[in-house]
C-alpha positions as CSV (number, residue, x, y, z in Angstrom):
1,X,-27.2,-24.8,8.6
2,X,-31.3,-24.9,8.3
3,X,-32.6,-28.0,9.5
4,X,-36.0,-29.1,8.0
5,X,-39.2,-29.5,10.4
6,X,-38.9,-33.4,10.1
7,X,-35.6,-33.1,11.4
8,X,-36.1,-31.0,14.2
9,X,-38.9,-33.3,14.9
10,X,-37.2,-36.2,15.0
11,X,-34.6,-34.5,17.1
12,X,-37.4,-34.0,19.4
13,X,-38.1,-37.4,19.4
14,X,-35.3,-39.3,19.9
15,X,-33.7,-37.2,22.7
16,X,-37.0,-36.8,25.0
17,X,-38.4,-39.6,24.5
18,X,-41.6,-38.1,22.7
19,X,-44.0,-39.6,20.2
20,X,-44.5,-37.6,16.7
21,X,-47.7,-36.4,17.7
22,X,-46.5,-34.7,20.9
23,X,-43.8,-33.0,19.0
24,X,-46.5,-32.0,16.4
25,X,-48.3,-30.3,19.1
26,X,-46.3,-28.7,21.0
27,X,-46.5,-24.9,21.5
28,X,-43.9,-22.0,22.0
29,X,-46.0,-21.6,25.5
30,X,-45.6,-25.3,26.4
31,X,-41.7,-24.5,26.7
32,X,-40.2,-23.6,29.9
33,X,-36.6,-23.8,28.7
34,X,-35.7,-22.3,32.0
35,X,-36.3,-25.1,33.9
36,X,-35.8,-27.4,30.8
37,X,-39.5,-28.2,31.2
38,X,-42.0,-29.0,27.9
39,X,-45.3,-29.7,29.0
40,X,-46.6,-32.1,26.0
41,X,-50.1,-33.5,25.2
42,X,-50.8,-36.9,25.4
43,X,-53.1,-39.3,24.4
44,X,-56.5,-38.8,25.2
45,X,-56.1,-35.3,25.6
46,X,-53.5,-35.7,29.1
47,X,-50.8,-33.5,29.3
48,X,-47.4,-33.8,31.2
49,X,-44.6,-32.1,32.1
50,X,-40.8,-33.7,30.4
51,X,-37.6,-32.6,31.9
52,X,-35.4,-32.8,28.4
53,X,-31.4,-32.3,28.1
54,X,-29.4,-29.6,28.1
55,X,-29.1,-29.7,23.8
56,X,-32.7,-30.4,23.7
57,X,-33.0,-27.7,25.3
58,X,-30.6,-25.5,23.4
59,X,-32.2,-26.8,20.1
60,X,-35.8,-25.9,21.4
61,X,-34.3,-22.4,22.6
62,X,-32.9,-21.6,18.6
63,X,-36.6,-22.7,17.1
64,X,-38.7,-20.3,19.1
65,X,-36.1,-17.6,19.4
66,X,-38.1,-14.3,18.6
67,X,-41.6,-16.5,19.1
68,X,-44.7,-15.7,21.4
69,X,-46.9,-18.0,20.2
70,X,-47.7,-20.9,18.4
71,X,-46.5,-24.1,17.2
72,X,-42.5,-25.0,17.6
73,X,-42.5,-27.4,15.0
74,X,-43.8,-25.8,12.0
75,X,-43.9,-25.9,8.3
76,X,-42.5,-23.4,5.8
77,X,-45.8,-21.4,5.9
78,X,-45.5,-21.0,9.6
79,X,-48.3,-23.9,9.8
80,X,-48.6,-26.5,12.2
81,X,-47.1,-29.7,10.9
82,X,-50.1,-32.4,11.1
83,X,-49.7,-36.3,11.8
């Protein structure tokens, strides 16, 4: 089953611990799914690195598969979902 961005944000959100507009800005190259790493932005520009779950992980893992670049959360169009 497809799972809409907001989903997968919330996802995002409720099992790291992140706020909507760290999810929003996170990037394919912020993911280090090897280490279960996601280096997120902050506010006021900080950034810092989140150890996440094994699922979080795994869910992560299925939205950038075939990805480089660019945002993980995105919308249809492949656009960065704003807050």
């Amino acid at each position: 089953m497809t799972r809409s961005p907001l989903w997968r944000s919330l996802m995002l959100m409720l099992r790291a611990g992140l706020r909507l507009g760290s999810v929003g800005g996170l990037d394919v190259e912020d993911c280090d799914l090897d280490q279960g790493v996601l280096e997120v932005r902050l506010k006021g520009d900080r950034r810092e690195r989140v150890h996440v779950p094994r699922d979080v992980r795994d869910g992560v893992a299925a939205l950038i598969e075939g990805l480089t670049a660019g945002p993980v959360i995105a919308s249809r169009t492949g656009r960065r979902l704003t807050t």
